[in-house]
N, C-alpha and C positions, 0 to 999 in steps of 0.2 A: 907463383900465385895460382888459385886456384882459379880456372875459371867457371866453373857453372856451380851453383851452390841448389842444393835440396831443401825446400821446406815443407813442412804437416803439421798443419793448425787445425787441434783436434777437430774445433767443429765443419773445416773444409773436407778432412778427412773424412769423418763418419756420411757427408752428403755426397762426397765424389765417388767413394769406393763402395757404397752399398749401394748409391743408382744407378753408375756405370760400370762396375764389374770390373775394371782394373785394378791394377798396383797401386798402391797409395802413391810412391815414388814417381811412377809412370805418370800420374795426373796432376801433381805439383811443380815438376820439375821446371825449373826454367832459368835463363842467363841473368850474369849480375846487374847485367842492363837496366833490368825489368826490379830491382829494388830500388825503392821509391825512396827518397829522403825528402823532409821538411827541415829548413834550417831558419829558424825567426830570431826578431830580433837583431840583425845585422851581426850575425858572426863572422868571428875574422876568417880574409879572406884564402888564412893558410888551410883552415880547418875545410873550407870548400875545397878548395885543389886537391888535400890529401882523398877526400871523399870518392870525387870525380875520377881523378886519379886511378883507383880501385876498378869504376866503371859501372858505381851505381849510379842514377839519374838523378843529379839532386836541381832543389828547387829553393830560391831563397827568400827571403823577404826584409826588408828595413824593421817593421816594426811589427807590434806584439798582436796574436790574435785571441780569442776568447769563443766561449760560451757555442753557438751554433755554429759560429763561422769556422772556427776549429773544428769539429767535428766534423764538418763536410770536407776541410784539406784530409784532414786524416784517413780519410774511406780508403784508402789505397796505399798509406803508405806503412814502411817497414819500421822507418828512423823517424824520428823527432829529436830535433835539436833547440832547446830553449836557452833564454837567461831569465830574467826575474821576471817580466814585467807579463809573461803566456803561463797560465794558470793549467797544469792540468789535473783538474780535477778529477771526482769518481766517477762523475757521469760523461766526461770528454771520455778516459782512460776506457772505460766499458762500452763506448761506443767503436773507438778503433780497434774492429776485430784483427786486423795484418799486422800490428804494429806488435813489432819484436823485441825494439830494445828504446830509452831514453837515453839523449844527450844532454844537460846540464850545463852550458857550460858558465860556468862562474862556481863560487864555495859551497852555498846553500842548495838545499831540493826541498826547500820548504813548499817552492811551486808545484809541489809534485804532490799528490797523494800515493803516498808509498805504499800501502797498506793494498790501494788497491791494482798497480801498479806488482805487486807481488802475485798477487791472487791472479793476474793474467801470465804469467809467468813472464817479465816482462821486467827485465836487469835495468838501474839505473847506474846512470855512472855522471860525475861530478870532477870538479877540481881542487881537490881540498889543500893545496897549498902553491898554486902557479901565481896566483895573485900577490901573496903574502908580502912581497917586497915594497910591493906599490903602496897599500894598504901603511905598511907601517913608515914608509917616508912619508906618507901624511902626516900619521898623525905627529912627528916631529917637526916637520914642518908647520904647523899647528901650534902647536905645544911653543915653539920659539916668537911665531904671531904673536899667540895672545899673551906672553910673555911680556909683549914689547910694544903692545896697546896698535899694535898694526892694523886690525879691523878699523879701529875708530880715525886713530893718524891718517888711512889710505883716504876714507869717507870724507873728514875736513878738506884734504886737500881738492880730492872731484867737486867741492862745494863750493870752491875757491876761499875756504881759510887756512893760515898759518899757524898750526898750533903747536911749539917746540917745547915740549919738557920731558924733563923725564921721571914726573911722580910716577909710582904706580907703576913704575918702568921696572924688571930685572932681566938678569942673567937668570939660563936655567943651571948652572954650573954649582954645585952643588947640593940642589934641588932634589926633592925624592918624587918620581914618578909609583903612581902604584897603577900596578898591569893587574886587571881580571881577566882572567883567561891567560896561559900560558902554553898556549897552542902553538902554533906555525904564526901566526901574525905576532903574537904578545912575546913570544922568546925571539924572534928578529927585532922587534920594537928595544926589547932588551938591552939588547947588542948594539943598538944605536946609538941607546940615551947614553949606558956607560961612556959610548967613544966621548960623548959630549962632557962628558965630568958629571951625569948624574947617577945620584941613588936609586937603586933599583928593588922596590919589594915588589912581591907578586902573591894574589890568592888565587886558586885553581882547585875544583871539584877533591882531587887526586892527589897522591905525593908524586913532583914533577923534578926532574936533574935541575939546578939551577943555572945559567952558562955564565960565564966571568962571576963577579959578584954580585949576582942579584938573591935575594933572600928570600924565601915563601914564609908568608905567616899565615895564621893558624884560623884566624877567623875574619868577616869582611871588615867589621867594626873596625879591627885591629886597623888595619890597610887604609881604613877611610879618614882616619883619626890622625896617620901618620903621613900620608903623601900631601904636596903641595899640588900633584894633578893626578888625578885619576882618570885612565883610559880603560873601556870594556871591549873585549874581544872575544863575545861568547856566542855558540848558537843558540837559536829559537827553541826555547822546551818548556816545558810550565814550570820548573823551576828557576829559571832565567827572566821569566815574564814579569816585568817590570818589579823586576830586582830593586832597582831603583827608584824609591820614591820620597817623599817626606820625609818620613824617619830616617831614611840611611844619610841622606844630605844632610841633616839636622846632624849629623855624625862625624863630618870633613870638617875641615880646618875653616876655623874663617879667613877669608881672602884666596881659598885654594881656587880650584879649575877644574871642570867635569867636560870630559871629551867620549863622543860614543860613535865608534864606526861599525859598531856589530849590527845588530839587530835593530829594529826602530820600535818592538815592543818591549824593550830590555828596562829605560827609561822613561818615568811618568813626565813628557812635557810639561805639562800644569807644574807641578811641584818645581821642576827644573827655572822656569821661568817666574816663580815667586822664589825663589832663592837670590837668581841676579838682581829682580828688582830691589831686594831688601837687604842686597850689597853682601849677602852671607857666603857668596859665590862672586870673584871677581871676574868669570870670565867662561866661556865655554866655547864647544864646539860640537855640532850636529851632523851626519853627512848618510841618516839612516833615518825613517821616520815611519808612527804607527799606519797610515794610511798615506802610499805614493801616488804621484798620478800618472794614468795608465801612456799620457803620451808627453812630448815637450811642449810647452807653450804655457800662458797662465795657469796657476795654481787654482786659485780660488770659484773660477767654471766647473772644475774637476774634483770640486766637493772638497779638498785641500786646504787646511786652515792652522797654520804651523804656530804656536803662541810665543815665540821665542823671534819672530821677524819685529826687524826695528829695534829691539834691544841693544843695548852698546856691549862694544868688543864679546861680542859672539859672531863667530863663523859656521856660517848657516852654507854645507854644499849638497847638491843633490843626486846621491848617491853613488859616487865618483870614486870611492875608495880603490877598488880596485878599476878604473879605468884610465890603464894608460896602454899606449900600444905597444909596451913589451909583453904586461899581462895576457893583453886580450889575445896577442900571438902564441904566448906558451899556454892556455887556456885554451884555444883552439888545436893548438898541435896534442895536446894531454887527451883532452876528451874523442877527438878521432880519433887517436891512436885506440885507444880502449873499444870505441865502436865497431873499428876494423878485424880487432883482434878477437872479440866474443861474436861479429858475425862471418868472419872467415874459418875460424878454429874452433867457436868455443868457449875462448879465454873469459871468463867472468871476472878477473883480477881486479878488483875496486871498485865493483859495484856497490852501491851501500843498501839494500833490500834483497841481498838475492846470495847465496856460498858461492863463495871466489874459487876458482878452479883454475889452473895455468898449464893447460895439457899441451903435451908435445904435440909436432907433425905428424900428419899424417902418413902413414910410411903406404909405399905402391902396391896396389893390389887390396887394399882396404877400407872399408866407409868407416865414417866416424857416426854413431848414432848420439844423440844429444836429448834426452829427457829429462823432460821437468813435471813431478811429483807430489802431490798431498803425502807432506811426512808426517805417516801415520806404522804404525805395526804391521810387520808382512806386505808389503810393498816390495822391498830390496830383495826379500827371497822368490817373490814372481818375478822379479828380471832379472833375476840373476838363472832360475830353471829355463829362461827364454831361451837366454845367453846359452847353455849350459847345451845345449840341441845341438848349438849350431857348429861347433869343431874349434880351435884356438883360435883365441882373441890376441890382437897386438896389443892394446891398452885398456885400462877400466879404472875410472875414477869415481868414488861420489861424496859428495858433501851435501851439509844440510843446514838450517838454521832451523828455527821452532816450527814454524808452516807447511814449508817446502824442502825436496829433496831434488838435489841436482846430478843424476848417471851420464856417463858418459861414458862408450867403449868403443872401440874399433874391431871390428868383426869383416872376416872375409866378404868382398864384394858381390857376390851369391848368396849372401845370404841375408845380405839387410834388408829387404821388401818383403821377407816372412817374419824378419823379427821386428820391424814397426809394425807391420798388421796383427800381431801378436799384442804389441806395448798399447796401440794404442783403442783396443779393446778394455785396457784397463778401467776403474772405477777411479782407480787415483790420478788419471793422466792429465794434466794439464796441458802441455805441449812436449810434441816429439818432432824431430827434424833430423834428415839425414845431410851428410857433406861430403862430398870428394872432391 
């Protein structure tokens, strides 16, 4: 392991090294001690060990922060670790000048403003399929409930009534599920329903493999016309934004079943809850909503007003899809791993804002320089003439995406505090850091 890491954040850089006359290197340098992590939210407690572990200093909290109180944790740290409920926005993100990389951990980074999260050069990383198991024994679990009027049957009996029948009652065994989305949740969901005896059709943006016999059709109408439930399993984009509303309902089968554990602006509540009352929809299930509340305890203090509470045989959960403590543990071990790896090495490997780079070790006798770049025109030919000064390089990598350009090379250890003061004289530099 390595232990003391280099970092040069342009703007510390240009005020260390032009007032005080040293090394860029020489006036950043310091132990893994000294990187700060914020972990909110109550992250599992693997993901802390793994961190600690390393021997950065981390610091945790139960529950979510915001708006100024965030920004003042953040003055100092390198890591941030969220889940849903910690907003970083553009004006949090632009205020943590140190902060290096994002931690995610759950599916989404919608809490994230990625855009500006990029422009600070500033990798996010997520879990885009540790949860996926949890997630889809829901919604089967689910899916057989309200099959079998268990909302309403459970309710009677806490009420102290007996109410035995079985109208209204089915098997899902033969039944056609139709999956939107065909991702990592929706192709395990897949694989489930088959085992059960059902039919499986699927729509999905894309043309997708289908696994056992499940079927893609062609348009949503098609899908919504022909399942007896419908489950969504998409992200948050303005094409997905309430995808579902009146018309497409007006569309389903009567007596079918709408379950959503994607997004909570995927489906128009309103519409959803005049369909059950006017019996056009026998039944649903909600466990994502368009506005959550930011802590546990009543809804309705926290500006929360869900139009689907009190309805019969709807399962109404609050946002639990993926939480069970196997996810939250592969979800913690997923996302530290990644954090450890792009700030030990480098490794950008599945970050979703930022070119993925998976570079080797660092071999003896060599620093790894690590720049991040405005990709623009002639950029890659100034560090590459830097480079070019300085005698054989052991590695050199770079990627890009539309914004940003990601260098990385390993150059003799004499010579990387001429070739950052060099890089980071740049107009395009965003951040440069050295490692050994």
């Amino acid at each position: 392991k390595l232990q003391f890491l280099y970092f040069i954040d342009l703007t510390y850089v240009f005020s260390y090294h032009k007032k005080m006359g040293d090394s860029p290197t020489n006036g950043t340098s310091f132990p893994k001690s000294k990187i700060k992590v914020l972990l909110l939210e109550n992250i599992h407690k693997r993901a802390v060990q793994m961190l600690t572990d390393e021997g950065y200093t981390v610091e945790t909290t139960a529950g979510a922060l915001n708006g100024e109180e965030l920004i003042e944790k953040l003055k100092d740290c390198r890591i941030v670790g969220v889940r849903s409920k910690t907003k970083l926005t553009k004006e949090v993100l632009e205020a943590a000048k140190k902060l290096m990389c994002v931690g995610c951990f759950c599916i989404g980074t919608d809490q994230t403003h990625l855009p500006t999260a990029e422009s600070k050069a500033v990798p996010v990383f997520n879990s885009p399929f540790s949860n996926s198991r949890s997630v889809a024994e829901l919604i089967i679990g689910c899916v057989i409930s309200l099959a079998r009027q268990l909302p309403m049957r459970t309710a009677e009996m806490h009420a102290d009534r007996w109410m035995k029948t079985a109208a209204g009652c089915n098997e899902i065994r033969g039944k056609t599920l139709g999956i939107i989305g065909y991702g990592h949740i929706g192709s395990q969901l897949s694989v489930l329903a088959e085992a059960l005896g059902m039919r499986v059709i699927y729509k999905d943006r894309k043309t997708v493999m289908p696994l056992g016999n499940a079927r893609q059709v062609e348009t949503l109408p098609e899908l919504l016309s022909e399942a007896d439930f419908v489950t969504l399993h998409v992200p948050d984009t303005p094409e997905t934004r309430y995808m579902i509303k009146a018309e497409q309902i007006s569309q389903m089968k009567d007596g079918s079943y709408l379950l959503n554990a994607s997004r909570g602006t995927v489906v128009d509540l309103d519409a959803f809850a005049d369909a059950l009352k006017s019996k056009k929809l026998r039944g649903g299930m909600v466990d994502v909503y368009p506005k959550e509340p930011a802590k546990n305890g009543e809804m309705k203090p926290q500006g929360v007003d869900i139009p689907l509470v009190g309805l019969p045989n709807v399962i109404l959960t609050p946002h639990i899809g993926g939480s069970t403590e196997e996810a939250q543990e592969a979800i913690g071990v997923e996302v530290a791993s990644k954090i450890i790896a792009y700030i030990n090495s480098g490794d950008s490997d599945g970050a979703v804002n930022f070119p993925n780079v998976t570079p080797p070790a660092v071999r003896s006798g060599f620093h790894r320089l690590l720049n991040v770049h405005s990709n623009v025109p002639g950029v890659l030919r100034k560090l590459n003439n830097v480079i070019a000064d300085l005698g054989n390089i052991s590695y050199q990598q770079v990627s890009t995406n539309d914004n940003i350009g990601y260098f990385l090379v390993d150059v003799k250890s004499e010579f990387s505090d001429e070739a950052i003061s060099k890089i980071t004289e740049f107009d395009e530099n965003l951040r440069t850091r050295v490692l050994f």
